[in-house]
Structures are given as C-alpha cells and as structure tokens.
N, C-alpha and C positions, 0 to 999 in steps of 0.2 A: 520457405518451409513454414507451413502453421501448423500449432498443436492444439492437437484438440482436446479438450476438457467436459464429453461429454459424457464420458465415463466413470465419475466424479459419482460417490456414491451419497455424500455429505452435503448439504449446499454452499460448504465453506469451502476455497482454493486454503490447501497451507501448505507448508514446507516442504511435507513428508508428500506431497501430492504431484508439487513442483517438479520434484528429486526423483519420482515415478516415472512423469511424461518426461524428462529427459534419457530416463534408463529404456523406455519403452519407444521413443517415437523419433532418437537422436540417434540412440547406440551407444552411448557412454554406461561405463560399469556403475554399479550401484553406489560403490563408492565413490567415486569422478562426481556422480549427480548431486550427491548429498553435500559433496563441499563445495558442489561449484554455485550451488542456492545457498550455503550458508557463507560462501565469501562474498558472494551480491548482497543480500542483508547486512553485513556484518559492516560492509563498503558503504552501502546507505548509511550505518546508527554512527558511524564514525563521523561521516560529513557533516551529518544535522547535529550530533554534536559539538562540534569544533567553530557550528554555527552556518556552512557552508550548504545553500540550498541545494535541492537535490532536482534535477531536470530531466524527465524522459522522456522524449519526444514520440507526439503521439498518443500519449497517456495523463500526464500530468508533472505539477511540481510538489516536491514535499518542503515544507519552509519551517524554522525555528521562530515563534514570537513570546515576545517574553507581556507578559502580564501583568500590570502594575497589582500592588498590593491595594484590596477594597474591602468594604464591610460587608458581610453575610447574613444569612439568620437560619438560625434552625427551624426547619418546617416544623417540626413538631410540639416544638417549646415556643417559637417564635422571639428565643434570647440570640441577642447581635451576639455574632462570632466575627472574628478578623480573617481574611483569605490571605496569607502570605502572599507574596509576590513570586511568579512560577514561569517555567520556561516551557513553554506546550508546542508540539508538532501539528501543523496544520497540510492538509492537502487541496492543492485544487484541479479539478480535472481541465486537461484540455479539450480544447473545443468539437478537435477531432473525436475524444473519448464521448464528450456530451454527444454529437449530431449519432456518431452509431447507437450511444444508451436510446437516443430517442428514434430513432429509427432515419433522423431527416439525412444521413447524407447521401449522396447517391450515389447509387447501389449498395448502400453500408449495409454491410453481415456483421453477425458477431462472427471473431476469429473462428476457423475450424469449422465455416458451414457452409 
C-alpha cells in the first residue's frame, strides 16, 4: 500500500498531515491516526534520547552526537563566546532514499506515483 502525499497543500509533511493520510487512505479513526503518528515520534525522541540510534530501512538513520565544547564569536561584535558542549540529533539518508531523491535508481518514483 503507498500513500500518497500529493494532496499536501503546504510543502511541509507534519504530523497533523501524517494522522490525515492514515484517517483517509488506511481507514483508521481520526483518533487511532493521531496517536498512532504521535507514538512513532514519541518512540523515536525516546530512543535518541537514551542515546540508542534510530534505523529505518529504506530511509535513513537518526543518530545522537555529542559536541565538544569550543570557542565562538559573535558576528556582529566579533567578541569570543564559549559554545558549551551539546548533544545534537543528526540524520543521514540512505542510499535507497539518496538514488530516488536523484532520480538514479531504477525505475525509482517518488512514493504514490
């Protein structure tokens, strides 16, 4: 089954759009849709918090990397600031995800076309 997203009147996918095409294209109640996209988020912020990479095959991985502490500067003033040390979410798509963005794999559509 693919869902299609081309009825997306924003050019942004989110939540409340998610929780649409499952009430629309699945048959789940409005309600079923809304918590079943907010327990997959929620499932994700859990894991990459706890530090535990996130893998979706097909798509990509989401990864926790922590950030040593370094010196900065203000653009404007051009006075050093110190950058704490921080723990940042990085993504990177897989290769499957890259060949359909670029059109190269074959036969690759984007989903729903």
């Amino acid at each position: 089954m693919q869902l299609s997203v081309e009825s997306l009147e924003t050019p942004a996918l989110t939540k409340a759009h998610l929780a649409d095409l499952l009430f629309e294209q699945i048959g789940l109640n409005k309600r079923e849709s809304k918590d079943m996209v907010d327990a997959f988020f929620d499932l994700m912020m859990d894991s990459l918090v706890q530090g535990t990479d996130v893998k979706i095959s097909g798509f990509g991985n989401f990864q926790i990397r922590t950030k040593a502490a370094r010196p900065g500067r203000n653009p404007r003033t051009g006075e050093l600031i110190p950058i704490e040390a921080r723990r940042v979410a990085t993504f990177h798509a897989s290769s499957k995800l890259k060949d359909v963005i670029q059109g190269d794999a074959e036969g690759a559509a984007l989903p729903g076309k």
